[in-house]
N, C-alpha and C positions, 0 to 999 in steps of 0.2 A: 779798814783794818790797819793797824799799827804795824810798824814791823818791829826786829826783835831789840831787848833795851839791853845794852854793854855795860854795866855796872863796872868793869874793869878799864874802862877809858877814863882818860881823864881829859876833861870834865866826864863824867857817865851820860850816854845821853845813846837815842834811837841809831841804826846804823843805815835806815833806808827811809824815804819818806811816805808818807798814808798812802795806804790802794785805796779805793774807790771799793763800796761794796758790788754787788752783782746780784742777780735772780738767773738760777739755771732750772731750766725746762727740758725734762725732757718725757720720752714717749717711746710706748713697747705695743706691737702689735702681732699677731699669733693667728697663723690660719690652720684648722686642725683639719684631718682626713681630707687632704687634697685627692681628688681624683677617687673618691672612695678607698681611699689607703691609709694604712696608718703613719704615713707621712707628714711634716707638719714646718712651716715657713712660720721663722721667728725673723722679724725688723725691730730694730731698736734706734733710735736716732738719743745722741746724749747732745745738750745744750743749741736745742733747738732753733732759740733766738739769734745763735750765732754771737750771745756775749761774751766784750773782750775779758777775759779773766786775767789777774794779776797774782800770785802769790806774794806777801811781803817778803821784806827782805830780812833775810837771816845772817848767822855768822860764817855761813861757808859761800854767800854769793855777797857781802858786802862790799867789795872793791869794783865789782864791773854792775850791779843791778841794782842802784839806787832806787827804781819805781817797781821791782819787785821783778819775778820771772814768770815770764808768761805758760798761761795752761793755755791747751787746747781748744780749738773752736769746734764745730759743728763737724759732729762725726755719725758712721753710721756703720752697723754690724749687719749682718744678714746670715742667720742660721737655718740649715737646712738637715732633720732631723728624723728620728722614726723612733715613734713610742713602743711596746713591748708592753 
């Protein structure tokens, strides 16, 4: 991924160099009527592989995040619920 192009610099030119693409994985699982209730455990894990992500680099992080700013690794939610 490129990051953002400065037409107002001079020369004009990119303000941050290429990220690297990525593949994010991830996965949602759901257990319904626990205990015979209408109770229900939600797990969600986002970017499963634990890929490093990069955002390019923009016009408001162009002085300190030349290889872009980092997202988030391997996270994980756990919801716990009751249907109606």
């Amino acid at each position: 991924m490129e990051s953002y192009y400065d037409d107002t610099l001079t020369p004009p030119r990119r303000l941050g160099d290429r990220v690297n693409d990525y593949f994010l994985l991830g996965v949602n699982l759901r257990f319904m009527d626990i205990f015979d209730t209408k109770f229900f455990i939600d797990m969600n894990v986002s970017n499963l592989l634990d890929q490093e992500i990069r955002y390019p680099t923009t016009s408001n992080n162009a002085t300190f995040a030349q290889k872009g700013t980092i997202g988030r690794g391997r996270t994980f939610l756990l919801t716990l619920g009751y249907y109606f």
